[in-house]
Backbone as a printed PyTorch tensor [residue, N CA C, xyz], in Angstrom:
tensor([[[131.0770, -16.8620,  29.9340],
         [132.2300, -17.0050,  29.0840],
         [131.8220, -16.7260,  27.6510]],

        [[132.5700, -15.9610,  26.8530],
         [132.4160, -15.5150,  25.5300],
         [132.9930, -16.2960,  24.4380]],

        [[132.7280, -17.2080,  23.9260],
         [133.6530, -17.7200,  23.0580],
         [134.2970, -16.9540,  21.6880]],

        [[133.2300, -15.9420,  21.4830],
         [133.8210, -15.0770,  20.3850],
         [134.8310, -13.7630,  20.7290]],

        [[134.4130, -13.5300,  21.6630],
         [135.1500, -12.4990,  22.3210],
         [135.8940, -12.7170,  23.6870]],

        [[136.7500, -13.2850,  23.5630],
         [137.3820, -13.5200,  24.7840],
         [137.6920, -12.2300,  25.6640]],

        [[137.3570, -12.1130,  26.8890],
         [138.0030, -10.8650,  27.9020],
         [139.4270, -10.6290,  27.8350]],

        [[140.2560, -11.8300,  27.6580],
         [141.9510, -11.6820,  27.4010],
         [142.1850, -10.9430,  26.3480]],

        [[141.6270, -11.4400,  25.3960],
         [141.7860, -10.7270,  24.2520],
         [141.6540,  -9.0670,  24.0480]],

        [[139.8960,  -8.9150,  24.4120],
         [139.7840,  -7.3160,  24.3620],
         [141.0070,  -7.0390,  25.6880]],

        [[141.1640,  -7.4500,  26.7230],
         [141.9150,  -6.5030,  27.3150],
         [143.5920,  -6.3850,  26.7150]],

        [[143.9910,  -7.6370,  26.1410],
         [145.4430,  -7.3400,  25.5560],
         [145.0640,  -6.1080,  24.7900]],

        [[144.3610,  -5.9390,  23.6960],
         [143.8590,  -4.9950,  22.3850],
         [143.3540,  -3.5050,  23.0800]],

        [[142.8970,  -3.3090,  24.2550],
         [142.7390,  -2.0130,  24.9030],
         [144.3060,  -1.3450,  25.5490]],

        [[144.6990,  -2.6290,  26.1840],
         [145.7520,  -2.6050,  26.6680],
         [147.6100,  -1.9410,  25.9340]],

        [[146.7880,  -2.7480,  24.7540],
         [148.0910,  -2.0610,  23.4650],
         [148.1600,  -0.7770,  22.9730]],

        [[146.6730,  -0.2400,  22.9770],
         [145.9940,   0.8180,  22.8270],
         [147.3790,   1.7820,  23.2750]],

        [[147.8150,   1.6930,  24.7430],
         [148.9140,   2.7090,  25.7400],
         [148.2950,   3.7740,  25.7620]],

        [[146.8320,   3.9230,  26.5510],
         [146.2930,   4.3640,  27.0440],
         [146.2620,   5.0770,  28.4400]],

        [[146.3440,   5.9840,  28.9450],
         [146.6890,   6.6230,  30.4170],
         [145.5930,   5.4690,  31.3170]],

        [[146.1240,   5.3440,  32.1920],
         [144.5470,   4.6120,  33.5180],
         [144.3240,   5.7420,  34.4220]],

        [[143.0470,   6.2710,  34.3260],
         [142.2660,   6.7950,  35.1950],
         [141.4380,   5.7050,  36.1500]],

        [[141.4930,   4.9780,  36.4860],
         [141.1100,   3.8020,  37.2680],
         [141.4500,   2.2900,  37.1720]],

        [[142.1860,   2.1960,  38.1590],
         [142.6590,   0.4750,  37.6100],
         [141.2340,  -0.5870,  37.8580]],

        [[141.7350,  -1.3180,  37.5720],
         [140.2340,  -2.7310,  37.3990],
         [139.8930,  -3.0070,  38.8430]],

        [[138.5200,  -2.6450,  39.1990],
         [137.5010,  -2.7250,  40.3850],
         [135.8950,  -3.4230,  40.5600]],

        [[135.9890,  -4.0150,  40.9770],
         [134.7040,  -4.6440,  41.0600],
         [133.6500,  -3.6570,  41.0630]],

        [[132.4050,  -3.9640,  40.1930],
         [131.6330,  -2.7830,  40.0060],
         [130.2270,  -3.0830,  40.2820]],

        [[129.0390,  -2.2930,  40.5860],
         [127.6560,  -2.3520,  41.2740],
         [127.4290,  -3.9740,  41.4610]],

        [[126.2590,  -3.8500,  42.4840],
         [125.6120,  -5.3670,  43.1770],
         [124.2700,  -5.2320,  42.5420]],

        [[124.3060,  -6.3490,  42.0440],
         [122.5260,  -6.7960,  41.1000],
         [121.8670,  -7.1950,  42.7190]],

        [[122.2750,  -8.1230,  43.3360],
         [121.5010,  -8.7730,  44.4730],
         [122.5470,  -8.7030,  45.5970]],

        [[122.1520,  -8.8380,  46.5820],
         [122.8110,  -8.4180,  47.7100],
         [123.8950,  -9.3980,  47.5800]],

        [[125.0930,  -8.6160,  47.8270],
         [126.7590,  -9.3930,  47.8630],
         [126.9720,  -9.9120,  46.5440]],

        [[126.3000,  -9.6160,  45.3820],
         [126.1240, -10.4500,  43.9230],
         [127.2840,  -9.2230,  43.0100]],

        [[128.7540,  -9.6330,  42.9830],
         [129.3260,  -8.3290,  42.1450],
         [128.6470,  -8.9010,  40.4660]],

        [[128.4180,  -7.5210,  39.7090],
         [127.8040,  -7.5030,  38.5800],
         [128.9610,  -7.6460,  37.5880]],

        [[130.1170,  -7.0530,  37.9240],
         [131.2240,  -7.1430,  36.4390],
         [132.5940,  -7.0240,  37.4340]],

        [[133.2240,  -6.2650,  36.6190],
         [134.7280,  -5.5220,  36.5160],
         [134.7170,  -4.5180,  35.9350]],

        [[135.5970,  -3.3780,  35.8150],
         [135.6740,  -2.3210,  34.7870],
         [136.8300,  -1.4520,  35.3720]],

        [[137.3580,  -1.4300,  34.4660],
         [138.6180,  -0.5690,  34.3920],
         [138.2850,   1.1230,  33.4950]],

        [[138.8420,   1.5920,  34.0090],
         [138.8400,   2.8310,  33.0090],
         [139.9550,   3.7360,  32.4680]],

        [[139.9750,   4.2980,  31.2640],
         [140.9620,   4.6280,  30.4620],
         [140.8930,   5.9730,  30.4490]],

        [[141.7390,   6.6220,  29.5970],
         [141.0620,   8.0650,  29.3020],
         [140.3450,   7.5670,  27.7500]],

        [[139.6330,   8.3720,  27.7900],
         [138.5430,   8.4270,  26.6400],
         [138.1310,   6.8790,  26.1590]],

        [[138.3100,   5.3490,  27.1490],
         [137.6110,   4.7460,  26.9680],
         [137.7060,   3.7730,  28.4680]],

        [[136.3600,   2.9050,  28.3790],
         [136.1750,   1.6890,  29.0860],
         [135.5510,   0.6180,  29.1130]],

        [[136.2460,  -0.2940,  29.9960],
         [135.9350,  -1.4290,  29.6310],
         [135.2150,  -2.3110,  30.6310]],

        [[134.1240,  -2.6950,  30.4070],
         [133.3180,  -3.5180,  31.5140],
         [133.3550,  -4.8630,  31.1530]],

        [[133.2720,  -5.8080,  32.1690],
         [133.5770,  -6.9500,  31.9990],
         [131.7910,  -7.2680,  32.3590]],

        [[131.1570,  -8.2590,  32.6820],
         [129.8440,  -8.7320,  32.9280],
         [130.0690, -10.2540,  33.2410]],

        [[129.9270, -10.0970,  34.5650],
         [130.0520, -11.6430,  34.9140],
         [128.7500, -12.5190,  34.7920]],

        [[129.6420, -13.3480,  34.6190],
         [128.4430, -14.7930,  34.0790],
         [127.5660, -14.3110,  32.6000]],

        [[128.2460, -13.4470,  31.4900],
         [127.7650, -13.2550,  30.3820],
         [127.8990, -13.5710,  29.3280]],

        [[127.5630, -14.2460,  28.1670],
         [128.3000, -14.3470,  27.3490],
         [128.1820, -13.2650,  26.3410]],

        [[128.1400, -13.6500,  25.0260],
         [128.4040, -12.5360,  23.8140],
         [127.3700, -11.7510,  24.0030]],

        [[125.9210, -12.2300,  24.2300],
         [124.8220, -11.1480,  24.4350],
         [124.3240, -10.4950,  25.3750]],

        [[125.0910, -10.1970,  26.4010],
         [124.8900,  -9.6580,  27.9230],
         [122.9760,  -9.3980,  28.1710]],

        [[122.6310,  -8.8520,  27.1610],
         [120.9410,  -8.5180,  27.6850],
         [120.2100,  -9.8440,  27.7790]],

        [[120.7260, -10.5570,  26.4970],
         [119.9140, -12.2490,  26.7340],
         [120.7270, -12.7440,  28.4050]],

        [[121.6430, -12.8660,  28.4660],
         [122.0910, -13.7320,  29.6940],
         [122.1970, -12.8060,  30.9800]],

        [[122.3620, -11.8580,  30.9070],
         [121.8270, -10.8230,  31.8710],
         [121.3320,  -9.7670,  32.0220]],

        [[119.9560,  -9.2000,  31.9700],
         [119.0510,  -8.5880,  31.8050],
         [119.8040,  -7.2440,  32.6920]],

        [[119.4780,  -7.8260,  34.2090],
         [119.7260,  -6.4330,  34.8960],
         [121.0440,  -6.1360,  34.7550]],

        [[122.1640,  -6.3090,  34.8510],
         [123.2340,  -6.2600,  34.8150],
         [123.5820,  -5.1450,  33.3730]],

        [[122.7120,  -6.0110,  32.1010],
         [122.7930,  -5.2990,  30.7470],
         [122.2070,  -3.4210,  30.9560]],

        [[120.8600,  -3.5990,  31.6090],
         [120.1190,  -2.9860,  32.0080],
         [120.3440,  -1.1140,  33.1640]],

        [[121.7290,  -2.0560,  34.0240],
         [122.7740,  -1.0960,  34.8260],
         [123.8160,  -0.6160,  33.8080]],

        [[123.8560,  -1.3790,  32.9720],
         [125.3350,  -0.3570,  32.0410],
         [124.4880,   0.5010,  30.8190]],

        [[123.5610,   0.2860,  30.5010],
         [122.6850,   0.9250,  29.6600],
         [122.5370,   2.6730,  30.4830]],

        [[121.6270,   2.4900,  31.8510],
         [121.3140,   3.3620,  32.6570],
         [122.1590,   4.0100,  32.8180]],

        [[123.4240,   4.0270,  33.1400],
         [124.7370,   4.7280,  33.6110],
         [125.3510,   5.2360,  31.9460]],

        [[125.6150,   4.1590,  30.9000],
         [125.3780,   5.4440,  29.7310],
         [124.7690,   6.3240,  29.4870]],

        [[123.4680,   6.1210,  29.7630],
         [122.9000,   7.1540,  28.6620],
         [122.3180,   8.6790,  29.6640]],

        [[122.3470,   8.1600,  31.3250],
         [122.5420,   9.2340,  32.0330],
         [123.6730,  10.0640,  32.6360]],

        [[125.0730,   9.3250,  31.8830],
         [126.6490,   9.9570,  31.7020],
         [126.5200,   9.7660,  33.4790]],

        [[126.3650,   8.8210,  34.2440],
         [126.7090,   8.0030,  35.2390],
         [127.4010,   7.0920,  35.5590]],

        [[128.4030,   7.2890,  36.9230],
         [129.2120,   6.0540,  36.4770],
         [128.6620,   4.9340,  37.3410]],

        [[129.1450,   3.5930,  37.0940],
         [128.6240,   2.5380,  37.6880],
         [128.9800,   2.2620,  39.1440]],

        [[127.9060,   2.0260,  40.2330],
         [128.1650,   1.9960,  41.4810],
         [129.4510,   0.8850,  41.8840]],

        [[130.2970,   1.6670,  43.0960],
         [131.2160,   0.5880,  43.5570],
         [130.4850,  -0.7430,  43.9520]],

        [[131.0530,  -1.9220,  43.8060],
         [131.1200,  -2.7400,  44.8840],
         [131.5100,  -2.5740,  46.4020]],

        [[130.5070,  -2.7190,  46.9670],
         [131.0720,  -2.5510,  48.5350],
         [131.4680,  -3.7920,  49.5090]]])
């Protein structure tokens, strides 16, 4: 839970945006077996990942998780489904 950044919040503020959806909100890659890592919705020209069990600093409170959205930026990859 974020106390500075609430998830309601950024999503009302993306949401107002009136943005097209190229993907509605889906559970996204497994850190540990059956373990979902976030949420993420996608927009055109933006998105939004949620990180469960994170708060404001995702790399302090979750390393790998921080670690999978890093990897999938910077190799213009998208993040594995949840299965």
């Amino acid at each position: 839970m974020d106390g500075r950044v609430p998830i309601i919040s950024s999503r009302y503020c993306v949401e107002a945006l009136g943005l097209p959806v190229k993907s509605p909100w889906r559970s996204c890659w497994e850190i540990e077996k059956f373990q979902v890592g976030g949420r993420i919705v996608e927009y055109e020209g933006l998105t939004l990942v949620t990180v469960r069990g994170a708060g404001h600093l995702v790399p302090l409170n979750k390393p790998s998780e921080a670690l999978a959205l890093i990897h999938s930026f910077l190799s213009d990859e998208p993040l594995p489904n949840h299965r």
